[in-house]
C-alpha positions as a Markdown table, in Angstrom:
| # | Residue | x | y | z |
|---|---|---|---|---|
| 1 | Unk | -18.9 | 9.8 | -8.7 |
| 2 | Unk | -20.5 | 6.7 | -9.6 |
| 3 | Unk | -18.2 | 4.0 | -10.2 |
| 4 | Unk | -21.1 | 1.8 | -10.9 |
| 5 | Unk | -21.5 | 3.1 | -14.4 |
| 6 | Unk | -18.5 | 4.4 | -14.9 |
| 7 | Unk | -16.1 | 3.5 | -18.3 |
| 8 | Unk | -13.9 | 2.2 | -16.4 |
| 9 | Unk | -15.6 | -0.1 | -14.7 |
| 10 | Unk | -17.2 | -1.4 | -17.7 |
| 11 | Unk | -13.5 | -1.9 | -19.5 |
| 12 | Unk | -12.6 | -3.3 | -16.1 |
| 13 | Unk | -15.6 | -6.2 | -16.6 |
| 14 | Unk | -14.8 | -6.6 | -20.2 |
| 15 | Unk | -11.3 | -7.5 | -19.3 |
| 16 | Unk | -12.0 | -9.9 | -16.5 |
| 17 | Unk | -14.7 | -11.6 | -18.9 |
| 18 | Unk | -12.0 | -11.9 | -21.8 |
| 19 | Unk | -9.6 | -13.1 | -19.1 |
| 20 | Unk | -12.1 | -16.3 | -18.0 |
| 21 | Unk | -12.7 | -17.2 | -21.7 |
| 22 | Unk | -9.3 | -17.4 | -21.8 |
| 23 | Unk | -9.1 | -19.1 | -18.3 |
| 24 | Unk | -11.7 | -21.6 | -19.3 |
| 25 | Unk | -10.1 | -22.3 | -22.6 |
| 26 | Unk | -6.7 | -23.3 | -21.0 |
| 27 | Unk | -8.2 | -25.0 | -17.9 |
| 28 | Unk | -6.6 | -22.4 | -15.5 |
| 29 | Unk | -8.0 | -22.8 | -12.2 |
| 30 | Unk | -8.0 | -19.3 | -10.9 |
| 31 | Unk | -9.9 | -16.1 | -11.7 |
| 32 | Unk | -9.8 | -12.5 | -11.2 |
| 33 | Unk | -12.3 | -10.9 | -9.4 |
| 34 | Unk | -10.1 | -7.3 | -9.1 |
| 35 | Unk | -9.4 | -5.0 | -12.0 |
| 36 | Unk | -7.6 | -1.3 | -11.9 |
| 37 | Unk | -7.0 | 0.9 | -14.8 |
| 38 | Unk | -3.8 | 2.9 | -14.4 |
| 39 | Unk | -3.3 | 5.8 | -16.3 |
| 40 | Unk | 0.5 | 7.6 | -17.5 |
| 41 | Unk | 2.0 | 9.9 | -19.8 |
| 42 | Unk | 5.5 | 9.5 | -20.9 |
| 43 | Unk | 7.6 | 10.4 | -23.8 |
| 44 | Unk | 9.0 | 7.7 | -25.8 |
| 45 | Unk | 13.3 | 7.5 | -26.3 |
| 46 | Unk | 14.3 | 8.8 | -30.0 |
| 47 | Unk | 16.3 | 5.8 | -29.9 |
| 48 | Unk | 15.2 | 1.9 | -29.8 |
| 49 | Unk | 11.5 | 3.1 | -29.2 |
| 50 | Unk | 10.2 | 0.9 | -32.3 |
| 51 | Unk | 11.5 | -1.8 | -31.0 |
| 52 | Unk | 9.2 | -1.5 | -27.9 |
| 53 | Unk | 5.5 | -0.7 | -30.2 |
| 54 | Unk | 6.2 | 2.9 | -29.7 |
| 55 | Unk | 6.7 | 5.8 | -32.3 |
| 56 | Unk | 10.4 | 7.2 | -31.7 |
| 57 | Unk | 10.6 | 10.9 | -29.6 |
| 58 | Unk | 6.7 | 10.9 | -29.1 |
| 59 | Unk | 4.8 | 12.1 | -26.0 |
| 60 | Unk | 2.0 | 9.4 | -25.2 |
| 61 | Unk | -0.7 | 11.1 | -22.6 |
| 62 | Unk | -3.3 | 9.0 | -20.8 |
| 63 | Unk | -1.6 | 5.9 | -21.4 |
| 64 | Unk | -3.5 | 2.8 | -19.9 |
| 65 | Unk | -2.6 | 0.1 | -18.0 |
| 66 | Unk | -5.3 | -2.8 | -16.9 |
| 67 | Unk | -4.5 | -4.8 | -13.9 |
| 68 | Unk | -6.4 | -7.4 | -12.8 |
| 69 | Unk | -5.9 | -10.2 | -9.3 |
| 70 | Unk | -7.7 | -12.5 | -7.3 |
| 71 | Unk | -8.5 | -11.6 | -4.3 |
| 72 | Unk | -5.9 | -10.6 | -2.4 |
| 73 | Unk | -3.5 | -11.9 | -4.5 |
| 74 | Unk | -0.5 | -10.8 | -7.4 |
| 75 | Unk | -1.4 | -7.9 | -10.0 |
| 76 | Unk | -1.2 | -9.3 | -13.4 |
| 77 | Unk | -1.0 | -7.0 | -16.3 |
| 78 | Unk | -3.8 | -7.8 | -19.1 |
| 79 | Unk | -3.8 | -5.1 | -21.5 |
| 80 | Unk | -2.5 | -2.0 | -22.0 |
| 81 | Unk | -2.4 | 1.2 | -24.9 |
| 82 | Unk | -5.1 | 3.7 | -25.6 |
């Protein structure tokens, strides 16, 4: 597999470019140069679900989640959802 090309890569790069606007914008110092896409499924509690975004007793597959770091360094969580 090509990761080159791949979808994920390309969300990967659109999320570290959003990220140094944002950086640049704010005068942060630091910039990722790492980015991982994690993907879940879950089900969703019947109970206080909506207060968390999600629909109450609901079954969510291929849930993302986009991490991104510095070299080397902490994981920070940029975006997640379909």
């Amino acid at each position: 597999m090509d990761f080159k090309d791949s979808s994920v890569t390309l969300r990967c790069r659109q999320l570290i470019q959003r990220s140094d606007n944002l950086r640049k914008a704010n005068d942060i110092r630091h910039y990722y140069t790492q980015c991982m896409i994690l993907y879940s499924d879950f089900h969703s509690p019947v109970e206080g679900a909506g207060d968390l975004g999600f629909d109450p007793d609901y079954e969510y597959k291929d849930w993302n989640w986009c991490l991104a770091r510095t070299d080397g360094g902490k994981w920070h969580l940029l975006d997640w959802g379909y």
